[in-house]
C-alpha positions in Angstrom: 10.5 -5.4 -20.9 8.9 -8.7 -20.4 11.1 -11.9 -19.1 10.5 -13.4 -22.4 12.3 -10.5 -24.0 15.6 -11.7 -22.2 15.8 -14.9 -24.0 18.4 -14.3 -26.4 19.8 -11.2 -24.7 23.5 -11.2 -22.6 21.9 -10.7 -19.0 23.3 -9.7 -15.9 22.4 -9.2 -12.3 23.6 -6.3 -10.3 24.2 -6.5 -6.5 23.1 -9.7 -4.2 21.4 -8.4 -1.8 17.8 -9.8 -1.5 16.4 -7.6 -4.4 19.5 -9.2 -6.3 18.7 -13.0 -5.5 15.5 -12.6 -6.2 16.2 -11.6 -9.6 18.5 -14.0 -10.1 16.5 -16.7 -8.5 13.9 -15.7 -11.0 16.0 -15.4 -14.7 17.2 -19.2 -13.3 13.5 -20.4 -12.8 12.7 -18.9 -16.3 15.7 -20.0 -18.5 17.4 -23.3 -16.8 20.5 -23.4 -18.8 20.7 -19.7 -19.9 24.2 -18.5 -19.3 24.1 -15.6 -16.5 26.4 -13.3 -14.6 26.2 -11.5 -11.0 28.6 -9.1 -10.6 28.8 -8.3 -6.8 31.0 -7.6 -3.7 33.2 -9.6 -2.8 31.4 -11.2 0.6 28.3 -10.9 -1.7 30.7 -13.6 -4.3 31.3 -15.9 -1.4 27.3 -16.4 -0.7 26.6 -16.7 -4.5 29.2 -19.3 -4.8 26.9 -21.5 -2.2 24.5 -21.7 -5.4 27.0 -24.2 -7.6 25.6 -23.2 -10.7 27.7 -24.3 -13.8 26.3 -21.5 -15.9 26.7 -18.7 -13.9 29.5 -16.8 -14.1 30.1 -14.6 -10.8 32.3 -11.0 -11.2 33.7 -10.0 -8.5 34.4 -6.6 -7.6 33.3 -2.8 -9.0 31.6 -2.8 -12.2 33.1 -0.2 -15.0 31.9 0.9 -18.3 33.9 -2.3 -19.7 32.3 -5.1 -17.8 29.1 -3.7 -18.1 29.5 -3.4 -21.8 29.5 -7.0 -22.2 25.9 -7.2 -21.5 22.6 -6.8 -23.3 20.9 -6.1 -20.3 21.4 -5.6 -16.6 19.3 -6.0 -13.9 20.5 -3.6 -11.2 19.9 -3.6 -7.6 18.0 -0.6 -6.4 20.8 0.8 -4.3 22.9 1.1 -7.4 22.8 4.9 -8.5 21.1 5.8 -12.2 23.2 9.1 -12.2 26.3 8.1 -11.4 29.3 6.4 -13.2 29.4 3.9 -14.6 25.6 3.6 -15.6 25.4 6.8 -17.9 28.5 5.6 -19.5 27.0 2.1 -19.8 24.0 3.2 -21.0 25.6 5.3 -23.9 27.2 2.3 -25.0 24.1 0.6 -25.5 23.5 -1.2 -22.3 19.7 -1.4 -20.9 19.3 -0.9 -17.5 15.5 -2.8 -16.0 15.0 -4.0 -12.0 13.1 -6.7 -10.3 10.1 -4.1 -9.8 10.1 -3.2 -13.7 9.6 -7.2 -14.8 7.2 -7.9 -12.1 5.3 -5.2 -13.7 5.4 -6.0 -16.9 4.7 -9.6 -16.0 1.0 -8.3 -14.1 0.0 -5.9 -16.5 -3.4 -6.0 -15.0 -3.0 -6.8 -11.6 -4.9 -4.2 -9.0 -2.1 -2.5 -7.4 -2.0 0.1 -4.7 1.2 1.7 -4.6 2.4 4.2 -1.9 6.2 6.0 -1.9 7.2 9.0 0.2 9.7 10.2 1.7 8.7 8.9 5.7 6.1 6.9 6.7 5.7 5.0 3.3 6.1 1.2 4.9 3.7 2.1 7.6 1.0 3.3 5.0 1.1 0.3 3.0 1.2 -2.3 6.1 -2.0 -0.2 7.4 -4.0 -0.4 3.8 -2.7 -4.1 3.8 -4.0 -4.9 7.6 -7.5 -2.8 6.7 -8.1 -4.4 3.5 -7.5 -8.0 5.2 -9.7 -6.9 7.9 -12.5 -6.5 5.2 -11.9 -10.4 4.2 -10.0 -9.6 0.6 -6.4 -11.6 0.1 -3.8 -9.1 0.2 0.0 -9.4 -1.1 2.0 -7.0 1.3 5.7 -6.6 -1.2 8.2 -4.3 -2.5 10.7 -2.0 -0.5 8.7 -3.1 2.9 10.7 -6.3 3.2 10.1 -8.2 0.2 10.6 -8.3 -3.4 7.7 -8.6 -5.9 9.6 -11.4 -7.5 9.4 -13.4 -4.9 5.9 -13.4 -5.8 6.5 -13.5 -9.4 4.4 -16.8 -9.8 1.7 -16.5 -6.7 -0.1 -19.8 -5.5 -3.2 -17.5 -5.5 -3.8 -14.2 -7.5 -4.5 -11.9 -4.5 -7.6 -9.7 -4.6 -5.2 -6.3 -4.3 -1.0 -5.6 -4.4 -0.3 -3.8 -2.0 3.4 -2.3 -3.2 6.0 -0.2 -1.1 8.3 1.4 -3.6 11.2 3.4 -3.2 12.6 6.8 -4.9 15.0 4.3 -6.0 12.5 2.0 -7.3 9.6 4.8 -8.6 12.5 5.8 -11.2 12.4 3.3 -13.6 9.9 0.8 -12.4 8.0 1.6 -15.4 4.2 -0.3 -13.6 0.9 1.7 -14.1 -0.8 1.2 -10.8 -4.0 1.0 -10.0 -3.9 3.4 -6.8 -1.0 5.6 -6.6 -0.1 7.1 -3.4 2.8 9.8 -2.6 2.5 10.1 1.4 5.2 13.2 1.5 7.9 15.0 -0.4 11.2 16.2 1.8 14.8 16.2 0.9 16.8 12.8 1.1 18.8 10.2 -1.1 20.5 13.4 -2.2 23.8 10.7 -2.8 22.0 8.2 -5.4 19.8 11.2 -7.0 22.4 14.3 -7.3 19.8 16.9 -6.6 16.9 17.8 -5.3 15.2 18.1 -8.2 15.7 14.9 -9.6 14.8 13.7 -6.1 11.4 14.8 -6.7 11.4 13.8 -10.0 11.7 10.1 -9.6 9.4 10.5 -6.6 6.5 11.9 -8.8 7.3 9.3 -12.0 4.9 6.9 -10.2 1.7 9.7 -10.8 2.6 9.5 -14.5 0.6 6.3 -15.3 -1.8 5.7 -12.0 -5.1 5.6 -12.3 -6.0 7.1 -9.3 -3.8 9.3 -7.4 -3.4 10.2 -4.0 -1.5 13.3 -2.5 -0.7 14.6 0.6 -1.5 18.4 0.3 2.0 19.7 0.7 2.2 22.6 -1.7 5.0 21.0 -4.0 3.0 17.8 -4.5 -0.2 19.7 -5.4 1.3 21.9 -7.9 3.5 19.3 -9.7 0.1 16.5 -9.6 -2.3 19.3 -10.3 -3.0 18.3 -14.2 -3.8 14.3 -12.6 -7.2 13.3 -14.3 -8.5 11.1 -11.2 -6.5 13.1 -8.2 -7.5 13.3 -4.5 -5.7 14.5 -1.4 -5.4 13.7 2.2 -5.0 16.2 5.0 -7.5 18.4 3.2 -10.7 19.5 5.6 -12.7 17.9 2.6 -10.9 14.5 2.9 -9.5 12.5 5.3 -7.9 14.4 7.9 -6.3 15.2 11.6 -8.8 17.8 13.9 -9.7 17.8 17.1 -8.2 15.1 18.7 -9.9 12.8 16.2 -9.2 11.8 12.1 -12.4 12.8 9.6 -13.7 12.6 6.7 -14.5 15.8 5.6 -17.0 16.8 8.2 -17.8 13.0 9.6 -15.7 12.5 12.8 -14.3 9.0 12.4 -11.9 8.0 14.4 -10.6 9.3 18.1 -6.6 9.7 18.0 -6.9 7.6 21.0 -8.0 4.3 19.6 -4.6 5.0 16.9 -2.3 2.8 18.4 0.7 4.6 16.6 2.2 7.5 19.0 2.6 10.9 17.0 1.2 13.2 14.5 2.8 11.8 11.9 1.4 8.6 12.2 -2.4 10.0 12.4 -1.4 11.3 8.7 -0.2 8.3 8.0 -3.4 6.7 9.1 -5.4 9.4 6.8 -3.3 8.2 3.5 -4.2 4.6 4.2 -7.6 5.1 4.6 -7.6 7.6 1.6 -5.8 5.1 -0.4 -8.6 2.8 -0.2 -10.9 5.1 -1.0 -9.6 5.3 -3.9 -9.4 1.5 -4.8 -12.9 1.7 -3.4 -13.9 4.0 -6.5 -11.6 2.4 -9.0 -13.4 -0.9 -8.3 -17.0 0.5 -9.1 -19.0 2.2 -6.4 -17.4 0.5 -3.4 -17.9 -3.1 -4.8 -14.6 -5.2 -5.4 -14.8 -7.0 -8.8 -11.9 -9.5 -8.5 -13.2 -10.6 -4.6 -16.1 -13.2 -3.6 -16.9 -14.8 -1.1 -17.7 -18.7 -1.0 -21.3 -17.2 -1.2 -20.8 -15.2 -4.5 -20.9 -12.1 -3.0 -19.0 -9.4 -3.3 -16.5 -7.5 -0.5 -17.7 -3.7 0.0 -14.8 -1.5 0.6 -15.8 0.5 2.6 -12.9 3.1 4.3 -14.8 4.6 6.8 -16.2 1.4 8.3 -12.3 -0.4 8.2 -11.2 2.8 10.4 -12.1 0.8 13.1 -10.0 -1.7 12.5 -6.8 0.8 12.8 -6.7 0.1 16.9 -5.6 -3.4 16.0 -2.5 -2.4 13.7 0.5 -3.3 15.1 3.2 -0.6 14.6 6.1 -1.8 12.3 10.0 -2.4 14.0 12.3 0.6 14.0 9.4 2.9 13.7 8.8 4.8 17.0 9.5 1.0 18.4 9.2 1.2 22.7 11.5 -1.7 23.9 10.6 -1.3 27.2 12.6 0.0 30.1 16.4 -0.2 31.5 17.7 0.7 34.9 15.3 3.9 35.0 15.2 4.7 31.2 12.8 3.9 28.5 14.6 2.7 25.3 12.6 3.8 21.8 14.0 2.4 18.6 13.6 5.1 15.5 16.3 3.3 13.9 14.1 4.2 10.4 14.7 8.1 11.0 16.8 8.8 7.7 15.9 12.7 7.9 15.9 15.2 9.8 12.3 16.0 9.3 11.4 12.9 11.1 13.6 13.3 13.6 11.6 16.1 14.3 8.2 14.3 14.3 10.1 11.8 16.6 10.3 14.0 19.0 7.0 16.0 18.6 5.5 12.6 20.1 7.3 12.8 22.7 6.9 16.3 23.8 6.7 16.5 27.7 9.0 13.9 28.4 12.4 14.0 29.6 14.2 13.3 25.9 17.9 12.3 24.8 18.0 12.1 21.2 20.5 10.5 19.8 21.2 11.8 15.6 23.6 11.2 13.2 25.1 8.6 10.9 26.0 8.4 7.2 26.4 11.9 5.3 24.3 12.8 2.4 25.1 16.3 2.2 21.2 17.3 3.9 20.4 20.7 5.7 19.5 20.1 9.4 18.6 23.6 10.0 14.7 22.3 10.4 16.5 20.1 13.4 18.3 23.2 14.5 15.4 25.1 14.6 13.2 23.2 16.2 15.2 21.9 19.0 16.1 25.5 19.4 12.1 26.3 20.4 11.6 23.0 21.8 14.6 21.5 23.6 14.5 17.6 24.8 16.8 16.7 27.9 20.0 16.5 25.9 21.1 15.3 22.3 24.0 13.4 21.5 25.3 13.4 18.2 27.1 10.4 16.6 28.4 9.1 13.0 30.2 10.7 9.8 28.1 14.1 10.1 28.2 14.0 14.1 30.2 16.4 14.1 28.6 18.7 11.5 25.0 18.1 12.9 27.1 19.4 16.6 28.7 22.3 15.1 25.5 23.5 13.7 23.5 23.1 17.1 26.3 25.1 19.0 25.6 28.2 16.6 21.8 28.3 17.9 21.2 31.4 20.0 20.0 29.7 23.1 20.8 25.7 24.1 18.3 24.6 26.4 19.7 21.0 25.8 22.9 19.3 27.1 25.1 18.7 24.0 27.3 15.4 23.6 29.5 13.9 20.8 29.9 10.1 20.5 32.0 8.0 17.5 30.0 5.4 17.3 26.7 4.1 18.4 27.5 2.2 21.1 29.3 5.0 22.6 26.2 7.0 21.8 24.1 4.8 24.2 26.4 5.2 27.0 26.9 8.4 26.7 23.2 9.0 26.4 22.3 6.4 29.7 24.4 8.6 32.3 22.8 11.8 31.2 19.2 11.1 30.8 17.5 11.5 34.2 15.0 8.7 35.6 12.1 7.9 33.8 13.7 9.8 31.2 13.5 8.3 27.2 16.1 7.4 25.3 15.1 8.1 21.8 17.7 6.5 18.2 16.4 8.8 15.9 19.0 9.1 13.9 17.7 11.3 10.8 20.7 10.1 8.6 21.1 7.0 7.0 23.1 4.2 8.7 25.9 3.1 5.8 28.7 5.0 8.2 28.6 1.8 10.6 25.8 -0.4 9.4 24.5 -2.7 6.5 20.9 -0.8 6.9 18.8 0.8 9.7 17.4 -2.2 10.4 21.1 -3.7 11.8 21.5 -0.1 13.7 17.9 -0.6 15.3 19.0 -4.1 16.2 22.0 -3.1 17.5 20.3 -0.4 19.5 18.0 -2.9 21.0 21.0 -5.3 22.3 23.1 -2.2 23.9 19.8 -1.1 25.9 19.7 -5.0 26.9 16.8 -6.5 25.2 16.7 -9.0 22.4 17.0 -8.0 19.0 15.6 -10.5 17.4 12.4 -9.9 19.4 11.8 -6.4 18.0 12.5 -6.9 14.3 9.9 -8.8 12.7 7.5 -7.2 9.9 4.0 -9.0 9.9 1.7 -9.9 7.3 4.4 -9.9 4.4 3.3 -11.8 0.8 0.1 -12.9 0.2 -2.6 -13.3 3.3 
C-alpha cells in the first residue's frame, strides 16, 4: 500500500508515540486538508492537541471493534498487538491494518536496504554495519526500531548510498519491504504478550527472509532449518564464515580481528561484531564483486566494500546506551547500565562478561509469561555476588532461584527499582559491580528500558542525560 492509495480512503493513526507522529506527520505532509483521526491515550490526546489541526479529529481512549470500524485503514503503532482484540475483530469487518515501516517501503521500492532483527543485539548490529560502512566513505541512513522512524526520512535531502534498518518482531510482521540484505542476528523466546506463542514469535521473526535478497543467519539450529530453502543464504558463527576462535574474530581461516581491539565487553558482542561484518559481506556481493553501484566519489570512482579491511574500523565503535553501558563508579561500586536486557538469555550473556568480578544483578520487571530456568541454571553453576530481584515477576524469578539445589549467591527482593539499587549498594562488596540487567521488559514501572536505564543512572548518582544518546542516527 502506497501513500497515494490512501487518498480517498477513511484513515486513522494508532498510538502517538514517535512511530505514531511520524505517521501522522507524514499523511498531513501528503494530503493538507484530508480529514484524519488519532485515536490515543489520554496523556497521548493532550500532546496531539498542541498540533491545532481543524481537520483532525483526536479519540480518546481504547479503541473497540466499533471505532475501528469507521475506518478504511489504520495505521497502527508497532506496540499495538496483531493477535489480540480488537484487531482480528477489526480486521473481519473489513478494516486494513499497514505501519509507518510498510509505507516507507512501499514508497522506496528500490532503495538498497540492509535490514537486521533478532531477538538481542539487533540495534548494536545495525549501528556497527552503519559506523563500518561510513568508515568506507558511503552515506549511510541509520532508522527504524534503533531510535528513529523511516518516515522521518520519508522524503531524504540526499538518497543515501545504503538503509541501514533496525526492525522489530513487531515491525518484521507486516512490514511487507523486500530488502536488499536481510539479517536475523538470533532467535530466543520474548514478546510472548503481543505474539501469543512461541511459534508465531518465530514466525513474524523469519517473515523478513521471505523477500531478501540475500540472507544472513546466525547458525542456531532453528534458524538454519526454517532458512534452509533461502536461494542466496549465508551464516555467521560458522568456521567457514565470520566467526569467534581463539581470542580473535575470522573469516573462515583468515584471523582478522583480536577480541582486544573490540571495544564491546562480552561474547555476545564479538557475535555481534561477526553479523555486521557478515552483513556487509553480503551487500558487498549484492552490489557486484565488492564494487558499490549507487556510490562515487567526486573522482568518479567507485567505493570497494570490503568487510575484512572495515574490521579495523570496529575499535572505534562506540557501544550504544543501556547496552552493557559502564557509568563509572560510586562510593566503592561500579554502576553498569543493561537497562536493554528484556530476556533472560541476555541476562545471562550480561553476566558472562563479567565473570570474575564481584557481581550483584539486579532482574525483574514487567511479566510476559517467559521461562527463566536458563537464568536459574546458569547462576546455579556460576553464581555472581548476590542477585536482587525486583518488578511484577520479582517474586516469581525469586521463588524459582530458591528451588536450585545449591545458592552460592545472596538472594534479595525489592518492589521497585529504586529499592533495588539500595538494596543492591549495601550488599555488594568494594570494587564490586553493580549490574541492571533486568531480562524482562520495563512496562511494570516504566514508559521503556530506556526511562529504567535513565533512572538507573540517576539513583547510582550520575547524569542521565549524559549516558542516553544514540549516535549517528538518519542520514550521515
Amino acid at each position: 500500500m502506497r501513500l497515494a492509495d490512501l487518498a480517498d480512503k477513511r484513515v486513522a493513526v494508532w498510538g502517538y508515540g514517535r512511530e505514531g507522529r511520524a505517521a501522522l506527520s507524514t499523511l498531513r505532509k501528503y494530503f493538507l486538508d484530508k480529514p484524519l483521526s488519532l485515536i490515543c491515550s489520554s496523556a497521548e490526546a493532550e500532546n496531539a492537541q498542541a498540533l491545532d489541526d481543524p481537520t483532525l479529529s483526536i479519540i480518546n481512549g481504547d479503541a473497540d471493534v466499533a471505532t475501528l470500524a469507521q475506518f478504511d485503514v489504520v495505521i497502527k503503532s508497532p506496540g499495538v498487538s496483531a493477535y489480540k482484540s480488537p484487531v482480528p475483530e477489526a480486521i473481519a469487518a473489513g478494516v486494513r491494518f499497514t505501519s509507518g515501516s510498510a509505507l516507507w517501503f512501499a514508497e522506496h521500492p528500490q532503495a538498497r536496504t540492509i535490514c537486521v532483527t533478532g531477538t538481542k543485539g539487533k540495534s548494536t548490529v545495525v549501528a556497527l554495519i552503519a559506523h563500518l560502512l561510513r568508515k568506507n566513505g558511503l552515506c549511510i541512513a541509520l532508522a527504524g526500531n534503533i531510535g528513529q522512524p523511516l518516515l522521518e526520512l520519508l522524503d531524504p535531502p540526499r538518497e543515501p548510498d545504503w538503509w541501514v534498518i533496525e526492525l522489530s518482531s513487531f515491525q518484521t510482521r507486516d512490514f511487507d519491504g523486500a530488502p536488499t540484505v536481510a539479517v536475523i542476528n538470533n532467535l530466543y523466546e520474548e514478546h510472548l504478550d503481543w505474539h501469543g506463542t512461541r511459534e508465531k514469535y518465530a514466525a513474524d521473526k523469519l517473515a523478513i527472509a521471505a523477500r531478501a535478497q540475500h540472507l544472513v543467519v546466525n547458525v542456531q539450529p532453528e534458524l538454519l532449518a526454517a532458512t534452509v530453502g533461502h536461494p542466496a543464504r549465508s551464516m555467521f558463527n560458522a568456521t567457514d564464515g565470520w566467526h569467534v576462535h581463539d581470542d580473535a574474530i575470522w573469516r573462515g581461516e583468515e584471523r582478522i580481528l583480536p577480541l582486544a581491539s573490540v571495544t564491546l565487553p562480552g561474547l555476545h558482542n564479538a557475535h555481534n561484531v561477526c553479523a555486521a561484518l557478515a552483513a556487509i559481506e553480503a551487500a558487498s556481493e549484492e552490489c557486484g564483486h565488492g564494487w558499490s553501484l549507487l556510490d562515487f566519489s567526486d573522482q568518479g570512482r567507485a567505493h570497494k566494500i570490503d568487510a575484512c579491511a572495515m574490521a579495523m574500523h570496529v575499535a572505534s565503535f562506540r557501544a550504544l546506551p543501556h547496552r552493557l553501558q559502564t557509568l563509572g563508579q560510586r562510593d566503592g561500586s561500579h554502576y553498569i547500565n543493561d537497562s536493554i536486557s528484556t530476556t533472560p538469555y541476555a541476562t545471562v550473556e550480561a553476566l558472562r562478561s563479567l565473570a570474575g568480578r564481584a557481581v550483584t544483578v539486579l532482574v525483574g520487571g514487567f511479566d510476559r509469561g517467559v521461562d527463566w530456568s536458563i537464568f536459574v541454571d546458569y547462576v546455579s553453576k556460576y553464581p555472581p555476588h548476590a542477585i536482587v530481584t525486583m518488578g511484577e515477576n520479582g517474586a516469581a524469578i525469586a521463588n524459582a532461584l530458591r528451588r536450585t539445589a545449591a545458592q552460592g549467591f545472596v538472594l534479595e527482593c525489592a518492589e521497585s527499582l529504586d529499592a533495588a539499587v539500595a538494596c543492591a549498594r549495601a550488599l555488594t562488596p568494594a570494587n564490586g559491580a553493580i549490574l541492571l540487567s533486568p531480562g524482562a521488559p520495563s512496562f511494570d514501572q516504566f514508559h521503556d528500558y530506556a526511562e529504567r536505564g535513565r533512572e538507573f543512572a540517576r539513583l547510582a548518582g550520575f547524569d542521565p542525560a549524559a549516558i542516553a544518546q544514540i549516535e549517528g542516527l538518519g542520514i550521515a
